[in-house]
C-alpha positions as CSV (number, residue, x, y, z in Angstrom):
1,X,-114.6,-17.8,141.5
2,X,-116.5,-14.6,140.9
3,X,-117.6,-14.6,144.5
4,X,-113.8,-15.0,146.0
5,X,-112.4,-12.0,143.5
6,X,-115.2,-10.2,144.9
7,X,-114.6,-11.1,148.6
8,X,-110.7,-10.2,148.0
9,X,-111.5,-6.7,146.3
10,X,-113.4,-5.9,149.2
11,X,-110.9,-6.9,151.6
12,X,-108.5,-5.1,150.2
13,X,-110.1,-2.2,150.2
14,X,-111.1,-2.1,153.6
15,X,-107.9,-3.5,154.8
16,X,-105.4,-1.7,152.5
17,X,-104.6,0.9,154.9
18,X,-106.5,1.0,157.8
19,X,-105.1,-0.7,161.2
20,X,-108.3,-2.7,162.7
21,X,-107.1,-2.8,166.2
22,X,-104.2,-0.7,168.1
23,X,-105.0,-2.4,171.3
24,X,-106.6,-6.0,172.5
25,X,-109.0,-5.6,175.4
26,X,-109.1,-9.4,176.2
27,X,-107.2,-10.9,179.4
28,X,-104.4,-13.0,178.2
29,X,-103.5,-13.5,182.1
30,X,-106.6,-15.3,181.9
31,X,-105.4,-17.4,179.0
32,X,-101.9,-18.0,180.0
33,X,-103.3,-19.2,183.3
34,X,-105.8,-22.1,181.2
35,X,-103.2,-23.0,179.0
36,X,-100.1,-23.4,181.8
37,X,-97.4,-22.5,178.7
38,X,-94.3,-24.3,179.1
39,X,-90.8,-24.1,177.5
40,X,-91.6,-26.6,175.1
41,X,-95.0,-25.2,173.7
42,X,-95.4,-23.5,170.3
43,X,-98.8,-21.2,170.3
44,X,-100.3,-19.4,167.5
45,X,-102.8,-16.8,167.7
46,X,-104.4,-14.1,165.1
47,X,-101.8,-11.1,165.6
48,X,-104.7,-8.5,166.2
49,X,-102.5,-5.7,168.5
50,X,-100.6,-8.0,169.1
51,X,-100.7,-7.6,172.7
52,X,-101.9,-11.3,173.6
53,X,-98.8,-12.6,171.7
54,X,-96.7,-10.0,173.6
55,X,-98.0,-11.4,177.3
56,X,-97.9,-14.6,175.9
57,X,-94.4,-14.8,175.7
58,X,-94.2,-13.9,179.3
59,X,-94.5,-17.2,179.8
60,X,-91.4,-18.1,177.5
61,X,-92.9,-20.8,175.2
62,X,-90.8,-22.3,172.7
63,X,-92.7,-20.0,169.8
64,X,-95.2,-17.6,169.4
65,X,-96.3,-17.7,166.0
66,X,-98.8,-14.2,165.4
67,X,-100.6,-14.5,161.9
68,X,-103.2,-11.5,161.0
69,X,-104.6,-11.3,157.1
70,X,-104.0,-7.5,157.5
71,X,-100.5,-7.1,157.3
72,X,-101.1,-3.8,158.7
73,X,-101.4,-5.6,162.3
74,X,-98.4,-7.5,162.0
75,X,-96.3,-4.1,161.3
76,X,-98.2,-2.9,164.6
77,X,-96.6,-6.1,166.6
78,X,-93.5,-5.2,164.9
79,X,-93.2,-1.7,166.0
80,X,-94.5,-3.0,169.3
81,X,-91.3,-5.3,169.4
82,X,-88.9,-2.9,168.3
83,X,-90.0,-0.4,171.1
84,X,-90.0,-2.7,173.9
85,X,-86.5,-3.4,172.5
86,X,-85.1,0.3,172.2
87,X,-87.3,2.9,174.5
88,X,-87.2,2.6,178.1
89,X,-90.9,2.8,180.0
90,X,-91.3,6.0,180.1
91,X,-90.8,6.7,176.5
92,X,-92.7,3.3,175.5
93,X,-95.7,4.5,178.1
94,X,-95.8,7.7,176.1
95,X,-96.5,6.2,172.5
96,X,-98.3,3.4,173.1
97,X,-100.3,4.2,176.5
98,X,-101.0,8.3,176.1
99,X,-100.6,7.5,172.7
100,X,-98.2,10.7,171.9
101,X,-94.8,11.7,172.4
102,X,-93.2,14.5,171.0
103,X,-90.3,13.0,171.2
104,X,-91.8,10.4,168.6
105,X,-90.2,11.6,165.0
106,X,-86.6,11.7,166.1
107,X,-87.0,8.4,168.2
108,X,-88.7,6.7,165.8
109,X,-86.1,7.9,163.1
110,X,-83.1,7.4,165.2
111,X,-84.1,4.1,167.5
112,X,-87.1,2.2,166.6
113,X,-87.1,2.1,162.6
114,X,-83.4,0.1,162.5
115,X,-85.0,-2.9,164.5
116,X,-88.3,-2.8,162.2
117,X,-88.5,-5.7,159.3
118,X,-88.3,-4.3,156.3
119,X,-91.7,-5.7,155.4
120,X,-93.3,-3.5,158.2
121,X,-91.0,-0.2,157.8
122,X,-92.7,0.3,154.3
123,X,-95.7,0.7,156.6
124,X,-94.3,3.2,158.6
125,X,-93.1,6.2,156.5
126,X,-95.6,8.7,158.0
127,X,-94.7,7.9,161.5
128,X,-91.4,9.7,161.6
């Protein structure tokens, strides 16, 4: 019992507020290609970047379920989501491949934050 309170304190933390990954460097071609999705497949995978559950979805299985015990990475596949959503290439290109825009604060603000859950816009108050 000690030992897990421990283990948690630790976690957290670490974890608290620090994003572990911004980007996955695996190659989910690769994976979609073993696993042949179809419409009727559910897949779940640790959220990480979340870029793998991003490709994944490529392949329009029935779910994508992303799960990460730093809630801080599911915010990241959230913002993820709502960009794709509201910026065209260009703009998404900018943020997440340059990794700066500064254009960011007022599209952020303006665009992106509306389509955020509200569990992952309390993690975003310094980005805009």
């Amino acid at each position: 019992m000690v030992l897990n309170w421990i283990g948690e304190k630790c976690f957290q933390s670490i974890h608290r507020s620090n994003l572990v990954y911004n980007t996955c460097w695996e190659d989910p071609r690769l994976d979609r290609e073993a696993m042949k999705l179809k419409s009727d497949d559910r897949v779940m995978l640790i959220t990480s970047a979340g870029c793998n559950a991003l490709d994944y979805v490529l392949d329009e299985p029935a779910s994508v379920f992303a799960v990460d015990m730093n809630p801080l990475q599911n915010a990241l596949l959230d913002l993820k989501i709502a960009c794709v959503k509201t910026l065209d290439f260009p703009e998404f290109f900018a943020v997440f491949g340059k990794g700066q825009s500064a254009q960011w604060s007022e599209m952020y603000r303006k665009r992106v934050r509306p389509f955020l859950p509200n569990a992952s816009q309390c993690f975003s108050n310094d980005l805009g």
